[in-house]
SEDREN-927069 format. One record per residue: chain; y, z, x of N, C-alpha, C in turn. Coordinates in steps of 0.2 Angstrom, whole numbers, plus 5000, padded with zeros to 4 digits. Each point is the difference from the previous one (the first is absolute). Example, Ala and Ser with C-alpha at 12.3 -4.5 7.8 and 13.67 -1.06 7.14 Angstrom:
2
+------+------+------+------+------+------+------+------+------+------+
: unit :  n_v :  n_w :  n_u : ca_v : ca_w : ca_u :  c_v :  c_w :  c_u :
+------+------+------+------+------+------+------+------+------+------+
:    A : 4972 : 5039 : 5066 : 5006 : 5000 : 4996 : 5006 : 5000 : 5004 :
:    A : 5005 : 4996 : 4998 : 5006 : 5001 : 5004 : 5005 : 5003 : 4996 :
+------+------+------+------+------+------+------+------+------+------+
***
This chain:
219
+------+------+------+------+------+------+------+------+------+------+
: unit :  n_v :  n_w :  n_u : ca_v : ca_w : ca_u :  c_v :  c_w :  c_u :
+------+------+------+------+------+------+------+------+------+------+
:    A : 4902 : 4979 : 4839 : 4997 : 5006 : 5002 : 4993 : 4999 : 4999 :
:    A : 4998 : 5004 : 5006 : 4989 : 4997 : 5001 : 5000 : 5006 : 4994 :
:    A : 4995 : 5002 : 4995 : 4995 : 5002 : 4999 : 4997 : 5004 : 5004 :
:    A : 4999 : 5006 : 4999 : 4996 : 5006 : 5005 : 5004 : 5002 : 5005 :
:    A : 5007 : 4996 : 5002 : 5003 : 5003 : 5005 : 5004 : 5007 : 5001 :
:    A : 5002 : 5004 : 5005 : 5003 : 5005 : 4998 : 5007 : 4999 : 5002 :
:    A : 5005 : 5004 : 4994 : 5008 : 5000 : 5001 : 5003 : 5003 : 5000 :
:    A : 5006 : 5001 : 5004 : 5003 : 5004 : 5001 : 5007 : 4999 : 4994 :
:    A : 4999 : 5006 : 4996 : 5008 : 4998 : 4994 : 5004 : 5004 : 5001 :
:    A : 5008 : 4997 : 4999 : 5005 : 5005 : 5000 : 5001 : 5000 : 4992 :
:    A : 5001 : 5009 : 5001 : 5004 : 4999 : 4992 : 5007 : 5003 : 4999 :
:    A : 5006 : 4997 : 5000 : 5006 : 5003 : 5000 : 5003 : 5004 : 4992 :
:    A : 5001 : 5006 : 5005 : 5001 : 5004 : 4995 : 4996 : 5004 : 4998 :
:    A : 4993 : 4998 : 4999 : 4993 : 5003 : 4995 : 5000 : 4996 : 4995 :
:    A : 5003 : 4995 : 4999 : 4998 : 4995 : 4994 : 4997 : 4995 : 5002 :
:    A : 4994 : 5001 : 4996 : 4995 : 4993 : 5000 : 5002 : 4995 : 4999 :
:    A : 5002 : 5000 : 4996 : 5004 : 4993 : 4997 : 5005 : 4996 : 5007 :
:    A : 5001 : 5003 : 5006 : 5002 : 4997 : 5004 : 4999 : 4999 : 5008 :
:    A : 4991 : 5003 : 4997 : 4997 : 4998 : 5007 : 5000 : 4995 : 5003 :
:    A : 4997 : 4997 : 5006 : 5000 : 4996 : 5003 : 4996 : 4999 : 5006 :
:    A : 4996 : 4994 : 5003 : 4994 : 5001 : 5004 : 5004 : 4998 : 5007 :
:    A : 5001 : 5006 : 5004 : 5003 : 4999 : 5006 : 4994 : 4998 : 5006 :
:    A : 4994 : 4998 : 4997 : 4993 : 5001 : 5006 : 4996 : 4999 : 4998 :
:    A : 4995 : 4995 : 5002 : 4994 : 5000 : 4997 : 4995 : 4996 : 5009 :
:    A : 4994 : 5003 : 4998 : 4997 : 4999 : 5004 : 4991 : 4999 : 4999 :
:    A : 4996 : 5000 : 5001 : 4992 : 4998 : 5001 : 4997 : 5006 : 5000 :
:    A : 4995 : 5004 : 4997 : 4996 : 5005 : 5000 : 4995 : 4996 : 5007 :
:    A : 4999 : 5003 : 5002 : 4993 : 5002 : 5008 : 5004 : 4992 : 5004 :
:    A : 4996 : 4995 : 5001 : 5000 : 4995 : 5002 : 5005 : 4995 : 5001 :
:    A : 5005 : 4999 : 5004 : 5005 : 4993 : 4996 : 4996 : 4992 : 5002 :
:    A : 4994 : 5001 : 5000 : 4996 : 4992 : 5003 : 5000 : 4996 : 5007 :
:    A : 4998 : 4998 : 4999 : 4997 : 4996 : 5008 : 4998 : 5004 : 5005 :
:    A : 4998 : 5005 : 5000 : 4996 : 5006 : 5003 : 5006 : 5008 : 5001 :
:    A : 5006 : 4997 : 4999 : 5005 : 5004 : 5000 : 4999 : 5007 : 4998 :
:    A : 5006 : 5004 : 5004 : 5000 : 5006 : 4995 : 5006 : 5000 : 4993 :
:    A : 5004 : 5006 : 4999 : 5004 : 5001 : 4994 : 5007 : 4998 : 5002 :
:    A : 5003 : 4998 : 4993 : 5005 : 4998 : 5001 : 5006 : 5004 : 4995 :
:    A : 5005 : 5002 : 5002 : 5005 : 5000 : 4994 : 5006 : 4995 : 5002 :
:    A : 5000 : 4997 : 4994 : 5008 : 4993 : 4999 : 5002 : 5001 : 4994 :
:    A : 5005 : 4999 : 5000 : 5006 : 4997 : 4995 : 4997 : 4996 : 4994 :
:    A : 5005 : 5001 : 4996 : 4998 : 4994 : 4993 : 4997 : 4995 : 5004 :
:    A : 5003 : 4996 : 5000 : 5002 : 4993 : 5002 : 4993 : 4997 : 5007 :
:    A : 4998 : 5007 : 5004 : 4996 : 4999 : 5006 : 5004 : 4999 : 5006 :
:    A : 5005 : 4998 : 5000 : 5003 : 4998 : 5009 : 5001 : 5006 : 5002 :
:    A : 5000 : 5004 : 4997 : 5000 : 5006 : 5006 : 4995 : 5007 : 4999 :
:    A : 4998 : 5002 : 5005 : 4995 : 5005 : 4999 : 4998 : 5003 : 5009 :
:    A : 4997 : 5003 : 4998 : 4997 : 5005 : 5005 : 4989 : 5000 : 5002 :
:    A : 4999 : 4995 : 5004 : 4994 : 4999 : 4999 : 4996 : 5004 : 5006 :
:    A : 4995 : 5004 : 4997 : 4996 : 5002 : 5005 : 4994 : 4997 : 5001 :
:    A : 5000 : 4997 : 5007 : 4994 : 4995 : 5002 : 4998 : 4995 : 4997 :
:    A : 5006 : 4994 : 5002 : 4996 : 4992 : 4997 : 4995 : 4999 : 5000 :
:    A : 4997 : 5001 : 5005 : 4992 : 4998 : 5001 : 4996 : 5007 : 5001 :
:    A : 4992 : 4999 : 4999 : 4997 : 5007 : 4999 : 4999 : 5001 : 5006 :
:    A : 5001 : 5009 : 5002 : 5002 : 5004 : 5003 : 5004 : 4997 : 5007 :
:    A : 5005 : 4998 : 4999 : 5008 : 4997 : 5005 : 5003 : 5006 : 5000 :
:    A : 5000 : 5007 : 4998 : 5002 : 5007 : 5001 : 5009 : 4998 : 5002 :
:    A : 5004 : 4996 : 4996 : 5008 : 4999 : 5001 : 5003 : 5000 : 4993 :
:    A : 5004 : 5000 : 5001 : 5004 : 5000 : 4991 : 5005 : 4996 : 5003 :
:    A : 5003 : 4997 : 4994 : 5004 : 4995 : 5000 : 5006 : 5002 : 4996 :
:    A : 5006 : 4996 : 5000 : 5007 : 5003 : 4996 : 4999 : 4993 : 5000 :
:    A : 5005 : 4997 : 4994 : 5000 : 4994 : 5000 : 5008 : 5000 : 4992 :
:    A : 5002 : 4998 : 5003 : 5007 : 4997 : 4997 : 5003 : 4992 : 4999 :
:    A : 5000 : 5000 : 4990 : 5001 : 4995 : 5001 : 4998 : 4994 : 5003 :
:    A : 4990 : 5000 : 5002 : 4998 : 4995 : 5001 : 5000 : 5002 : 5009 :
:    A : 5005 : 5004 : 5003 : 5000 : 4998 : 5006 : 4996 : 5007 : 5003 :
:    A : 4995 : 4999 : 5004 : 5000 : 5009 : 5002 : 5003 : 5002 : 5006 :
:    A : 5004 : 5006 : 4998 : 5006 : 5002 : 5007 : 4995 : 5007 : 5002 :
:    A : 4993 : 5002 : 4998 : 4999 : 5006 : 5001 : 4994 : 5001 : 5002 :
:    A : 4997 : 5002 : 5006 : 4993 : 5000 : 5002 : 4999 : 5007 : 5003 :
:    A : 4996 : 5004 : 4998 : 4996 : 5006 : 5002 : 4993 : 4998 : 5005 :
:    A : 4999 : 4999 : 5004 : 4994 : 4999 : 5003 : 4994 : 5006 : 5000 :
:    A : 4993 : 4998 : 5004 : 4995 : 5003 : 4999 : 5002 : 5005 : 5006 :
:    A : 5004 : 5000 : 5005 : 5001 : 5005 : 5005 : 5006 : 5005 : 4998 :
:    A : 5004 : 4999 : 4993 : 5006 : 5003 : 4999 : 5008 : 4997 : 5004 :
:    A : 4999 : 4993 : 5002 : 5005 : 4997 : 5000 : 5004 : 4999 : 4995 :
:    A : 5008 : 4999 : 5000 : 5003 : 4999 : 4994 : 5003 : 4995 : 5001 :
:    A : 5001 : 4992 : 4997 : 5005 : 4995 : 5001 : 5003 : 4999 : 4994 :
:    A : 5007 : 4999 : 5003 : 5003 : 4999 : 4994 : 5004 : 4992 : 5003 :
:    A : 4996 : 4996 : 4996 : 5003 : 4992 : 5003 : 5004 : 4999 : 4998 :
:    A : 5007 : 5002 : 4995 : 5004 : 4998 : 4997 : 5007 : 5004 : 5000 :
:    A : 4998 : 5005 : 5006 : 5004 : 5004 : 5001 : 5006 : 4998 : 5006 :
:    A : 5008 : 5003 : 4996 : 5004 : 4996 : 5002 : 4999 : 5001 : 5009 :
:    A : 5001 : 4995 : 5001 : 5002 : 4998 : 5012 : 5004 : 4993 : 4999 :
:    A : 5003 : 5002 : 5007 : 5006 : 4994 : 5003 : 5001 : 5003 : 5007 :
:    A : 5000 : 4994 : 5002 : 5001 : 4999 : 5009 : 5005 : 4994 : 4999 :
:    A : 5005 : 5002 : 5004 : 5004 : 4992 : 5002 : 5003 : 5000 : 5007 :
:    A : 5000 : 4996 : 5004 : 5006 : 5001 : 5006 : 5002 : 4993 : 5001 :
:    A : 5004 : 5002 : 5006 : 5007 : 4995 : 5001 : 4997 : 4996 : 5005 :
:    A : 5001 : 4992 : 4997 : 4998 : 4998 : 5004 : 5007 : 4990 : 5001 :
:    A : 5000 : 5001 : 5007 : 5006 : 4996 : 5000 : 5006 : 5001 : 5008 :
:    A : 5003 : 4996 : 4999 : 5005 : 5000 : 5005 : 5003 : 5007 : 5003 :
:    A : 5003 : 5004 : 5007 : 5002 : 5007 : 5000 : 5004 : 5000 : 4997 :
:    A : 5000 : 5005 : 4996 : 5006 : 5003 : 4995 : 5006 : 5004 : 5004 :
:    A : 5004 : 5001 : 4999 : 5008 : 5001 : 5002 : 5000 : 5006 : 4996 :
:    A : 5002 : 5007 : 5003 : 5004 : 5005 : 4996 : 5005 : 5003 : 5003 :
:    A : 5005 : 5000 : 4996 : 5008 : 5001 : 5004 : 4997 : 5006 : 5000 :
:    A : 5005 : 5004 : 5007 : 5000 : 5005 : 5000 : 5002 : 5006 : 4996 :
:    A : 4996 : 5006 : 4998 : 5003 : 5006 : 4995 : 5001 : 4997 : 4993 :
:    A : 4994 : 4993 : 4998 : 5002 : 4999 : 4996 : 4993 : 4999 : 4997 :
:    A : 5001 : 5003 : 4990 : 4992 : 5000 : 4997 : 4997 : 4995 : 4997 :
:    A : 4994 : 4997 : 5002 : 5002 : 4991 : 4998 : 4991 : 5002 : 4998 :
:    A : 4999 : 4996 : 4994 : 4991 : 5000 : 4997 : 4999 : 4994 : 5002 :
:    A : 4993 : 5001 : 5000 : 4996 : 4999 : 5005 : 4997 : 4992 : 4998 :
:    A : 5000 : 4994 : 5000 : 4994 : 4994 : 4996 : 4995 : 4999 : 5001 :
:    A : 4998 : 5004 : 4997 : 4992 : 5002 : 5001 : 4997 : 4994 : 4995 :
:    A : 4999 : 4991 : 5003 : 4999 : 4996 : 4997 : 4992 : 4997 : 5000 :
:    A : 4996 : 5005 : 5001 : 4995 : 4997 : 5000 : 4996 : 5006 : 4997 :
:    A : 4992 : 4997 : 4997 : 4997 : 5004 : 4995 : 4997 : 5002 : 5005 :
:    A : 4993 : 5006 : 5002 : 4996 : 4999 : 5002 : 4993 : 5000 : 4994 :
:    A : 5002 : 5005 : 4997 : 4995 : 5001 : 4994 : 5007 : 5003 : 4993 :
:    A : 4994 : 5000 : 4994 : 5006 : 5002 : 4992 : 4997 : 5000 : 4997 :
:    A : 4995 : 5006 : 4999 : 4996 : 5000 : 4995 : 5003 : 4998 : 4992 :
:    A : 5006 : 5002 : 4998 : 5002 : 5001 : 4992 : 5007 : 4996 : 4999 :
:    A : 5000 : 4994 : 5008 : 5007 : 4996 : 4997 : 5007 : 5005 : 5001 :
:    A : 5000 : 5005 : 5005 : 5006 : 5005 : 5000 : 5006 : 4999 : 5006 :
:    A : 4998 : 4996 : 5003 : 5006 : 5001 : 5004 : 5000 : 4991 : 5001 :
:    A : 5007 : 4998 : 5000 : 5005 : 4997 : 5002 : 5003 : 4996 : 5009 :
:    A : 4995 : 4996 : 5000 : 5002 : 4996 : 5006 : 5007 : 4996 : 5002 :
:    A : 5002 : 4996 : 4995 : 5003 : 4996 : 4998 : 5008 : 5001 : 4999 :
:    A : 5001 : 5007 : 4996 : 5008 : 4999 : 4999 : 5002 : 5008 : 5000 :
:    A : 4995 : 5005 : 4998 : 5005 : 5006 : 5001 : 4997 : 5004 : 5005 :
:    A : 4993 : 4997 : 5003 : 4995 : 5005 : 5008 : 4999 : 5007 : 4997 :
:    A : 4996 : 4998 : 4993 : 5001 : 5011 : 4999 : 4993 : 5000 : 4997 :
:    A : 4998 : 5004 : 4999 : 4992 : 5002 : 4994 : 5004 : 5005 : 4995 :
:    A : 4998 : 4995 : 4994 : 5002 : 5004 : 4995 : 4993 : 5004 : 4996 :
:    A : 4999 : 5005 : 4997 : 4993 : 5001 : 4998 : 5003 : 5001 : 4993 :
:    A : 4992 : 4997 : 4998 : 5000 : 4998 : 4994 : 4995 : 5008 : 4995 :
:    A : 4999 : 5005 : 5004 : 4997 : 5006 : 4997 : 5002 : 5006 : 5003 :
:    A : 5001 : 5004 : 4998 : 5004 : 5006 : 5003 : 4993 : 5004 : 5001 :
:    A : 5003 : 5004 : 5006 : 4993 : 5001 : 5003 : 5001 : 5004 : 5008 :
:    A : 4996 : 5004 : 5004 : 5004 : 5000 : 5008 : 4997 : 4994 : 5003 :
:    A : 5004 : 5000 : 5005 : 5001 : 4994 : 5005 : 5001 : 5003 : 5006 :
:    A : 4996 : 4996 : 5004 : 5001 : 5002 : 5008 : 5001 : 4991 : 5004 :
:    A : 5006 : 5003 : 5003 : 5003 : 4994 : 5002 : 5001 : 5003 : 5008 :
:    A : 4997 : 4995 : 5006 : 5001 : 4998 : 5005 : 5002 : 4994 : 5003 :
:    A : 5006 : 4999 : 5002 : 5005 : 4996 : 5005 : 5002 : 5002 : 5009 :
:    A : 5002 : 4993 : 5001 : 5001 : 4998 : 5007 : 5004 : 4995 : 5005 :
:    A : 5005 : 5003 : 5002 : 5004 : 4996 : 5001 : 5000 : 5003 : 5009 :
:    A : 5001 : 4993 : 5004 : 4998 : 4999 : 5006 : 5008 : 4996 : 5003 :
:    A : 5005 : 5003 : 5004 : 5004 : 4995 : 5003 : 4999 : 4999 : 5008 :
:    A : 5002 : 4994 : 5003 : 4998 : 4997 : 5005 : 5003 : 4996 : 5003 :
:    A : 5003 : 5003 : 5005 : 5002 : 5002 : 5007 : 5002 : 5007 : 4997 :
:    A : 5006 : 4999 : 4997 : 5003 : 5008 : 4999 : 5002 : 5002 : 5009 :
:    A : 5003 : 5006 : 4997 : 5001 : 5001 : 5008 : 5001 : 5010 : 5001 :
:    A : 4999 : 5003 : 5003 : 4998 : 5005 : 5002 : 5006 : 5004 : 4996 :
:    A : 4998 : 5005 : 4999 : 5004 : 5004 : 4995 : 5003 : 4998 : 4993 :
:    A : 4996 : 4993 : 4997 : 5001 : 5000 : 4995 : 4997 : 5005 : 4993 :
:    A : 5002 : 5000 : 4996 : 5000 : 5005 : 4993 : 4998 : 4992 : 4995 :
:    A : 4993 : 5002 : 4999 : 4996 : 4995 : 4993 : 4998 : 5004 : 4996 :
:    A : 5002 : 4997 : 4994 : 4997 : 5002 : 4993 : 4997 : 4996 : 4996 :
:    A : 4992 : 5002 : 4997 : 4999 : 4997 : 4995 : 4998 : 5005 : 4993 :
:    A : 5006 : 4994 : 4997 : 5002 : 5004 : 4993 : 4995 : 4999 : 4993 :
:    A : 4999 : 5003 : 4996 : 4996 : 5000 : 4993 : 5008 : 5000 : 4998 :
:    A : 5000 : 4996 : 4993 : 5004 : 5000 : 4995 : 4998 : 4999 : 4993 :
:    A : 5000 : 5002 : 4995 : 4995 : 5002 : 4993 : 5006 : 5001 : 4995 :
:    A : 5001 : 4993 : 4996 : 5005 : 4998 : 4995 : 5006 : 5001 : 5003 :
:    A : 5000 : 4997 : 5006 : 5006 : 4996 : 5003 : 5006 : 5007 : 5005 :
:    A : 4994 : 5004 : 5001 : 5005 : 5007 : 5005 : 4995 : 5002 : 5006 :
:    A : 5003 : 5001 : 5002 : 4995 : 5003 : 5006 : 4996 : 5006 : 4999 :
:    A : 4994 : 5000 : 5000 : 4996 : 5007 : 4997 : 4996 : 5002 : 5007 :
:    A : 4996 : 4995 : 5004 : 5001 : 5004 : 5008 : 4999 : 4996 : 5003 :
:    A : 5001 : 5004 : 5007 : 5003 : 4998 : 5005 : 4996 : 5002 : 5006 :
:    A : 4997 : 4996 : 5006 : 4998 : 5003 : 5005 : 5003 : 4996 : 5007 :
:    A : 5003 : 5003 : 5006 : 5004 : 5000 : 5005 : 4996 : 5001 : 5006 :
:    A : 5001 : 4995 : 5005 : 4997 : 5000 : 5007 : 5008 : 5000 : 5005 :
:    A : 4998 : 5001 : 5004 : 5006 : 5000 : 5008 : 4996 : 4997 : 5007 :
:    A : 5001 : 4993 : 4999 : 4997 : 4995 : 5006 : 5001 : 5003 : 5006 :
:    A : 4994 : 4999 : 5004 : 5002 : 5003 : 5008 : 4996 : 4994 : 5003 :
:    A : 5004 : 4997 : 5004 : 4999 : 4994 : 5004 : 5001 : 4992 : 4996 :
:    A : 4999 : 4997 : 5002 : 5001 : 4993 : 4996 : 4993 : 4995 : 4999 :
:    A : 4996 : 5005 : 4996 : 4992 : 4995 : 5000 : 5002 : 5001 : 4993 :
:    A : 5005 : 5002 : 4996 : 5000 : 4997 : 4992 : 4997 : 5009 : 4996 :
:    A : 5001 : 5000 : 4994 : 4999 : 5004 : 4996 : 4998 : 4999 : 4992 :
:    A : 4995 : 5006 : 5000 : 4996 : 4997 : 4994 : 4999 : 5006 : 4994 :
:    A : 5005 : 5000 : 4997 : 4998 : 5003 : 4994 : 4998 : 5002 : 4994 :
:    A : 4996 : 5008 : 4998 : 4996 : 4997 : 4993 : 5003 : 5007 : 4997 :
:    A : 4998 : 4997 : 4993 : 5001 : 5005 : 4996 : 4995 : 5001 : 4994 :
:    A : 4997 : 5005 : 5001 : 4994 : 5001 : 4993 : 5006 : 5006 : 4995 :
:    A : 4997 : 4999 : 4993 : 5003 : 5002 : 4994 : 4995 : 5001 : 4995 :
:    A : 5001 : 5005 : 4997 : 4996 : 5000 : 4993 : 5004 : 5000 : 4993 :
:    A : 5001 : 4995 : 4997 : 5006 : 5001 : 4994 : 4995 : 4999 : 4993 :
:    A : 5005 : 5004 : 4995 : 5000 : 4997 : 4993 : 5002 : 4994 : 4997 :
:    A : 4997 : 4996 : 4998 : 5003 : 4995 : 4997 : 4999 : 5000 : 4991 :
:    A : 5005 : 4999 : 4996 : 5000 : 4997 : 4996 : 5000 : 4996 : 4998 :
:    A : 4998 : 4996 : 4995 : 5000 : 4992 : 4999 : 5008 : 4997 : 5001 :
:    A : 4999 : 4995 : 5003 : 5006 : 4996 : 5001 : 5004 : 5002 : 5009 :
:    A : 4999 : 5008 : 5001 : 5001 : 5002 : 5006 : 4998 : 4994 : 5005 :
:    A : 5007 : 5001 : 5005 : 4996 : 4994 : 5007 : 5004 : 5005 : 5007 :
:    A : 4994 : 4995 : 5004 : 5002 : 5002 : 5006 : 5000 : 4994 : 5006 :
:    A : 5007 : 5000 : 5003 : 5001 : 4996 : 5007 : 4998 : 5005 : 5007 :
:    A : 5001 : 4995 : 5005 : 4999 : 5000 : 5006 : 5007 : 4999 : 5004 :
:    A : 5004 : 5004 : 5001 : 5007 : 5002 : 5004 : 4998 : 5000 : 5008 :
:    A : 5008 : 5001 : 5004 : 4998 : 5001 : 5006 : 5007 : 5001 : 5001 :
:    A : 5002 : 5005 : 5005 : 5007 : 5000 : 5004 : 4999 : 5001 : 5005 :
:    A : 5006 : 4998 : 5006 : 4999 : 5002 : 5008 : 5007 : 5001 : 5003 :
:    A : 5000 : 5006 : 5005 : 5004 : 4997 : 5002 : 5001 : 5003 : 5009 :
:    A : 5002 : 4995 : 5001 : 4997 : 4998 : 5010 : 5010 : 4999 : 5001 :
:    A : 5002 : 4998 : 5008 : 5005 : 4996 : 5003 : 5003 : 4995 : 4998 :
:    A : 4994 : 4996 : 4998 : 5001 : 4992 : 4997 : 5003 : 4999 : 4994 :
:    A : 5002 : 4995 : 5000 : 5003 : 4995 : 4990 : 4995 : 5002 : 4996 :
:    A : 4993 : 4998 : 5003 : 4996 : 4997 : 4995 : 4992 : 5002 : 5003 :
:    A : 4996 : 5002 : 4998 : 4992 : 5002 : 5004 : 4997 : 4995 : 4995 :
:    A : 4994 : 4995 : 5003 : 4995 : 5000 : 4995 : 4993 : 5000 : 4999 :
:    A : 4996 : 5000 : 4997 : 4995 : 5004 : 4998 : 4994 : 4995 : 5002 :
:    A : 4994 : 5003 : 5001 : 4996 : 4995 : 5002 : 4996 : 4996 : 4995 :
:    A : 4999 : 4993 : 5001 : 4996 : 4995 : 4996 : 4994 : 5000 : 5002 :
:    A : 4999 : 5003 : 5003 : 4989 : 5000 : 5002 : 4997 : 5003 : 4995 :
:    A : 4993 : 4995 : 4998 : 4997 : 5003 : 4994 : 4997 : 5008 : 5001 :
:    A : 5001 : 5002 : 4994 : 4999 : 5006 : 5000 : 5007 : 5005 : 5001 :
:    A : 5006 : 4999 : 5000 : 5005 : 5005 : 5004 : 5001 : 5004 : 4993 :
:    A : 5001 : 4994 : 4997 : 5007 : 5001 : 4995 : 4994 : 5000 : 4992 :
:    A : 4999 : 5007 : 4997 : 4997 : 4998 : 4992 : 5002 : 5005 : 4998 :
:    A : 4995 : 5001 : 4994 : 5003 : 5004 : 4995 : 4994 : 5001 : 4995 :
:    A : 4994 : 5005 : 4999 : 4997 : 5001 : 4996 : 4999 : 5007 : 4996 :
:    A : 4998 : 4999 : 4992 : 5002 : 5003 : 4995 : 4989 : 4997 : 4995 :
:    A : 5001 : 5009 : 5001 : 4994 : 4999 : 4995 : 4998 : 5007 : 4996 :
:    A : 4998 : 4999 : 4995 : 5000 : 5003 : 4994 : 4995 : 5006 : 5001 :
:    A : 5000 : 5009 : 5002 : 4996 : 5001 : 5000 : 4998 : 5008 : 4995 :
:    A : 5003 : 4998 : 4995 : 5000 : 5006 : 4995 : 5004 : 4998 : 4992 :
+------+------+------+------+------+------+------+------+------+------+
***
């Protein structure tokens, strides 16, 4: 603890005896032409206003990492805020007819927080309860005229929604689905699809960009 600094105590209960300094900070200056700062005991985290003199931004800084920028024109970034993009990328995939098959969505594009799963079960699991807005896309090609596609949300293993096109002609069909969910921790979400055409079997298109699945944290 600096000398001259000022702190923030908690006292539980109303007993002295078992305060505690949850904050301490730098009266006027925090150095190097800076402005004020409040951090933690320890210092890895804190709330700085203007590293350098007159920079007119504040900083959030957690744990040594900063996820928080206020800039001088009221921009807000939050760099550590959860996002995930993945799509399919690979051989054409086969879906039997009228039948619900999820989706391998085995490639990253971006992950901020390490949340989603390319490898073995194609889902984003989040790791902060929070709202979520999640838009998906699912594209099949040839298809064939009067076909019924769906691209399905599924959120802890059931279907929570669903959006439906009816192909008219044979140039292929492209479906999306925007959603805004609750997540709790541990909560996840896949990428679904059912059809159902004349044929055995329709499958969906492998050209970049067709087939993804994006989820980002905005509340």
């Amino acid at each position: 603890m600096t000398v001259g600094n000022y702190v923030l105590v908690a006292i539980p209960g109303g007993n002295p005896r078992d305060a505690c300094v949850v904050a301490s900070w730098p009266q006027g200056s925090s150095g190097g032409g800076g402005g004020s700062k409040i951090q933690d005991a320890d210092g890895d985290t804190y709330l700085w206003v203007e590293k350098t003199a007159d920079e007119d931004k504040i900083h959030g800084v957690v744990k040594g990492v900063e996820g928080l920028l206020l800039d001088d024109i009221g921009v807000l970034t939050l760099a550590k805020q959860s996002a995930a993009r993945a799509h399919y990328e690979g051989a054409k995939y086969q879906i039997a007819d009228r039948t619900a098959v999820k989706v391998p969505l085995n490639t990253e594009d971006f992950d901020t927080q390490g949340e989603y799963d390319p490898v073995t079960n194609y889902r984003f699991t989040a790791k902060v309860w929070g709202i979520y807005l999640i838009i998906a896309s699912i594209r099949y090609y040839p298809g064939e005229d009067g076909m019924h596609a769906q691209c399905r949300l599924h959120k802890n293993g059931a279907s929570w929604s669903t959006f439906s096109l009816y192909q008219s002609g044979s140039l292929g069909i492209t479906v999306l689905n925007a959603a805004i969910a609750f997540l709790d921790v541990d909560d996840y979400l896949e990428l679904w699809t059912w059809n159902d055409s004349s044929q055995a079997s329709q499958q969906f298109d492998n050209a970049s960009g067709s087939i993804w699945m994006a989820v980002a944290k905005i509340a």
